[in-house]
Steps between C-alpha positions, in 0.01 A plus 500: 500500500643826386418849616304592133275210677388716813525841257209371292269446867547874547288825407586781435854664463741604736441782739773745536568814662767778342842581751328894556169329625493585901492199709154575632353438140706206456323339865138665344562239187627207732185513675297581206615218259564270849834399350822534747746658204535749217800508236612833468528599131696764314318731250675206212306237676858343638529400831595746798428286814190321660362600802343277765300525780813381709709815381238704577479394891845473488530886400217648747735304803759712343393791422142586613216599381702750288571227282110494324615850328803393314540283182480174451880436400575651849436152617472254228727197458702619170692177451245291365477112436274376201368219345413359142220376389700192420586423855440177700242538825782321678763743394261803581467328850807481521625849422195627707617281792817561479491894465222513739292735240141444455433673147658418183498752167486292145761611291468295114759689268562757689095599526329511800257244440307476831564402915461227703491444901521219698144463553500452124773234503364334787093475387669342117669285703241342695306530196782248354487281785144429536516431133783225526335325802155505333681349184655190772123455638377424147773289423525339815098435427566377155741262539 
């Protein structure tokens, strides 16, 4: 199973904010779209950071409530880790595991082609493991 795989269960596109949007916009679209993350775009549509719920908290222990007037690339993680479409759910576990990061942009060709969390990796693979023990039932009943 391959990212493209949990790409094609998803609506809609990819909710961004841009790096001048103030931090209390950027929590007003959390909450609105109930998602925990935003990529931060240029103007270009390239890649300037992502910005999570856990920066966010992170920034008001920090800073205060000061921080809901600045921009979002005050705080946003600029070094960011993507995916292809053409990656394995295991390797995406993986590299989510591994980097402890919870949202994943997908990069085809240099493109951003959409995101993924770990709520998205974990529900496909469920999905793929209910599928593979229903498959055992019927055989187990069939032979």
């Amino acid at each position: 199973m391959t990212v493209a795989a949990i790409l094609k269960g998803k609506t809609g596109g990819v909710i961004s904010a841009r790096p001048d949007d103030s931090i209390e916009s950027v929590c007003q679209l959390l909450a609105d779209k109930g998602i925990g993350a935003v990529l931060v775009l240029r103007p270009d549509g390239s890649i300037a950071g992502i910005l999570s719920e856990r920066d966010i908290v992170r920034g008001l222990a920090m800073i205060g409530t000061d921080l809901l007037k600045q921009g979002a690339d005050s705080i946003m993680t600029r070094n960011v880790m993507v995916c292809s479409s053409h990656d394995t759910l295991g390797d995406i576990m993986h590299l989510m595991t591994k980097r402890r990061i919870r949202h994943l942009p997908v990069v085809d060709n240099g493109r951003l082609t959409g995101m993924i969390s770990i709520g998205d990796v974990v529900k496909r693979r469920i999905a793929e493991t209910e599928m593979e023990a229903e498959a055992l039932r019927q055989y187990i009943a069939t032979g």
